[in-house]
C-alpha positions in Angstrom: -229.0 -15.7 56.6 -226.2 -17.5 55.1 -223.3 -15.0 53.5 -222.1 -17.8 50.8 -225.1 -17.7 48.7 -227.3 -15.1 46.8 -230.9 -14.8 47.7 -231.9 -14.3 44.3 -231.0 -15.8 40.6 -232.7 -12.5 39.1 -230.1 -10.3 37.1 -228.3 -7.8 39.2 -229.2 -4.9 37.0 -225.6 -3.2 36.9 -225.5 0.8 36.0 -224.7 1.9 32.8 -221.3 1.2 32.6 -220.6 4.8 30.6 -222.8 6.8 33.6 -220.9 5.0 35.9 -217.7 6.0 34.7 -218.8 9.8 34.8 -220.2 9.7 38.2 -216.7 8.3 39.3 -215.3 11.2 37.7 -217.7 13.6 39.4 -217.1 12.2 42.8 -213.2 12.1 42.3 -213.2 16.0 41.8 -215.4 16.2 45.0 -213.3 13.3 46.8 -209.5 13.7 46.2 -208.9 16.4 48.6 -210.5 14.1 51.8 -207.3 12.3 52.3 -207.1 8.7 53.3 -210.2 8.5 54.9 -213.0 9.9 52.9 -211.5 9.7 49.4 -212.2 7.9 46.5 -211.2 4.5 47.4 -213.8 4.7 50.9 -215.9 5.1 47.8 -215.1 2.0 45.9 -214.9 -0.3 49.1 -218.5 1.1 50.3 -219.9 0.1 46.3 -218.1 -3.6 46.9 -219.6 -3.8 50.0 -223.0 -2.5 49.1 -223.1 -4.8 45.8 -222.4 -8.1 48.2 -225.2 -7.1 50.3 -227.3 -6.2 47.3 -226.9 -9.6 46.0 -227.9 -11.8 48.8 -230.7 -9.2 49.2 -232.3 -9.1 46.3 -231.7 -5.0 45.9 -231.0 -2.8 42.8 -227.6 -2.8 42.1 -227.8 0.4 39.9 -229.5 2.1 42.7 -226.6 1.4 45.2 -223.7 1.7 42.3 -225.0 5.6 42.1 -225.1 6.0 45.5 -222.8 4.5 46.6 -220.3 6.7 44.3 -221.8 9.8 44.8 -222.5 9.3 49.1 -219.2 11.6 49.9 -219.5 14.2 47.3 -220.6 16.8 50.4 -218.1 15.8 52.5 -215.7 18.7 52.2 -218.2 21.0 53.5 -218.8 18.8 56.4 -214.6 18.9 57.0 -214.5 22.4 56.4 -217.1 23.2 59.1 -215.6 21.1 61.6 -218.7 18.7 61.6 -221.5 21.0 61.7 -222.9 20.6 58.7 -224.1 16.8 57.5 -222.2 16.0 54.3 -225.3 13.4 53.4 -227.7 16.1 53.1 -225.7 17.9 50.8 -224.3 15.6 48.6 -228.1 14.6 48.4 -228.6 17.9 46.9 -225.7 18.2 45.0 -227.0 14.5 43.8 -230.0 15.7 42.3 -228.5 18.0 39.7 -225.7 15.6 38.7 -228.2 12.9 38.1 -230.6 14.7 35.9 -228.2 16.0 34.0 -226.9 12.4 33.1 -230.4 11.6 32.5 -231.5 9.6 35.8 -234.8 11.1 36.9 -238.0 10.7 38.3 -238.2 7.5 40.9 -234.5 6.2 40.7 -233.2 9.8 41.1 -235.5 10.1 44.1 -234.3 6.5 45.2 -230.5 7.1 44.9 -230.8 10.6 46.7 -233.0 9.3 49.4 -230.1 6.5 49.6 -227.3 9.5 50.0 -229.9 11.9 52.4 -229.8 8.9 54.8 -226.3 7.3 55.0 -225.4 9.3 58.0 -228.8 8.4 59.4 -228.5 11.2 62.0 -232.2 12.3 63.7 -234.9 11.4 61.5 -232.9 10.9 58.0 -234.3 7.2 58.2 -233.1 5.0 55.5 -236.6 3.5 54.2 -235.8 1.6 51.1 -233.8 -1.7 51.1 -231.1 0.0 48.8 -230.5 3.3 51.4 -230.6 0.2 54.5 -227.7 -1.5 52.6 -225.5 2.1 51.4 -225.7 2.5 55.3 -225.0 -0.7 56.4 -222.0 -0.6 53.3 -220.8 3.0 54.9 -220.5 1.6 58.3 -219.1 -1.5 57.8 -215.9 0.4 55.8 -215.8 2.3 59.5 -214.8 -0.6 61.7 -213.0 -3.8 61.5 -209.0 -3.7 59.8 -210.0 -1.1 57.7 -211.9 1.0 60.2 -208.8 1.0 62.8 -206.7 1.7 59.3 -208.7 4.9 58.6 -209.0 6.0 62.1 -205.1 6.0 61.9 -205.2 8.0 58.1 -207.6 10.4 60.0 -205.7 10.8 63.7 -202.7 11.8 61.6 -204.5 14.1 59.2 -205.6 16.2 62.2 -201.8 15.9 64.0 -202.9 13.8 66.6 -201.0 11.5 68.5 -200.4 7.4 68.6 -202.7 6.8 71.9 -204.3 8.9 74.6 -202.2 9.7 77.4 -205.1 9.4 79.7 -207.6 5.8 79.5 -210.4 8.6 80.8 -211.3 9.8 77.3 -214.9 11.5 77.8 -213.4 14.6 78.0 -211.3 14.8 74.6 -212.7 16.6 71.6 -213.1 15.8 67.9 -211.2 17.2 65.5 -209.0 18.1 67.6 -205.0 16.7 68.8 -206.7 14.2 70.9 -208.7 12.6 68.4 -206.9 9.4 68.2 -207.5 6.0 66.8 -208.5 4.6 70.2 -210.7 7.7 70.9 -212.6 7.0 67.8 -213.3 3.4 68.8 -214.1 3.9 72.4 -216.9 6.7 71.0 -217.8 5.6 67.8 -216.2 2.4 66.4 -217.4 0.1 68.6 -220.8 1.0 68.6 -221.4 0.3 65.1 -222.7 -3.0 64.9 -225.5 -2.4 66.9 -226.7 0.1 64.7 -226.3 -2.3 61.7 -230.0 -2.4 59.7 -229.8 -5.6 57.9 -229.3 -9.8 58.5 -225.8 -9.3 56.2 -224.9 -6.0 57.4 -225.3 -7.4 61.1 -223.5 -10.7 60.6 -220.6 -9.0 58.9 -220.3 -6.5 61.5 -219.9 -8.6 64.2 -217.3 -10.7 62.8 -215.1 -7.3 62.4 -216.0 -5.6 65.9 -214.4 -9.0 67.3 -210.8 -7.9 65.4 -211.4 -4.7 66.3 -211.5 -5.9 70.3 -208.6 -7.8 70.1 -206.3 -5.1 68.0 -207.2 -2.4 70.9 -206.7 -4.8 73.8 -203.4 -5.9 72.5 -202.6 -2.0 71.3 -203.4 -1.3 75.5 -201.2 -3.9 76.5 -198.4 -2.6 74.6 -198.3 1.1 75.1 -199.0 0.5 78.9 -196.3 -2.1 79.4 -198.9 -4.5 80.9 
């Protein structure tokens, strides 16, 4: 499929502009705290991203504008226990209350929270619909590429880690931890990514940024071992 055009000439049926505006709110007072990495601007890149998709997809853009806001809201739990507990499944329960209260119910509730549930698509939290395919595809894509190795950075320094790893052998460094680096994060996350992409634009625009992402860690090796 080809990036430049839009599959579809129906109207991309925005979210109310006013609900929007709240749920940005909402997230903000959820988000601020995360730092670099997770806050509100992750937030805003992932709705851009999700919104392209969306368009040459033929999904709901209100569906994926509430999501899409609203997909980090449980991520200071997850922080706080040090990764045990999956910040999708509670901000997809948080999710619920906020949204009926500002009057989304019924299917689209259950659409945008199912959306949020499966972002992380960890086990069987399987994103089914086309909108929850494209928040995760969105999510990921904000993970790798210039702006992946530029978070990985924000978050290596948040947790006091240093520039590179000492040792190439990395299987035995931990999370969270000092050793956490950028080029950790690549070697056992990052650059697995785009084969876990779910659809044709997700894919396509993955693999052009795991190819930046190759040549930034080659040339980063290169330097810091004098080679």
């Amino acid at each position: 499929m080809s990036l430049a055009e839009p599959k579809t000439d129906l109207p991309p049926r925005p979210l109310n502009p006013e609900i929007a505006s709240e749920l940005r709110r909402i997230a903000r007072d959820f988000c601020d705290g995360e730092g670099g990495c997770h806050g509100p601007d992750h937030s805003m890149r992932v709705e851009e991203t999700a919104l392209f998709i969306a368009s040459r997809m033929g999904a709901r853009h209100d569906i994926l504008q509430a999501s899409a806001i609203l997909h980090d809201i449980g991520r200071r739990f997850e922080t706080a226990s040090q990764g045990t507990l999956c910040h999708a499944e509670i901000g997809a329960e948080m999710a619920l209350e906020i949204l009926e209260k500002l009057g989304i119910c019924g299917a689209d509730n259950r659409a945008i929270c199912h959306a949020i549930f499966s972002h992380r698509f960890r086990g069987a939290n399987i994103p089914m619909s086309l909108e929850a395919q494209i928040l995760f595809d969105a999510d990921k894509l904000d993970s790798i590429g210039a702006i992946g190795i530029g978070r990985a950075f924000l978050f290596a320094g948040q947790l006091g880690a240093k520039l590179h790893n000492g040792s190439r052998d990395i299987s035995g460094t931990k999370s969270y931890s000092s050793e956490d680096t950028a080029y950790r994060e690549f070697k056992v996350k990052m650059c697995k990514v785009k084969d876990r992409m779910i659809t044709p634009v997700g894919k396509q625009l993955a693999n052009e940024r795991h190819d930046f992402m190759e040549i930034f860690f080659r040339r980063l090796e290169t330097e810091i071992f004098g080679r």
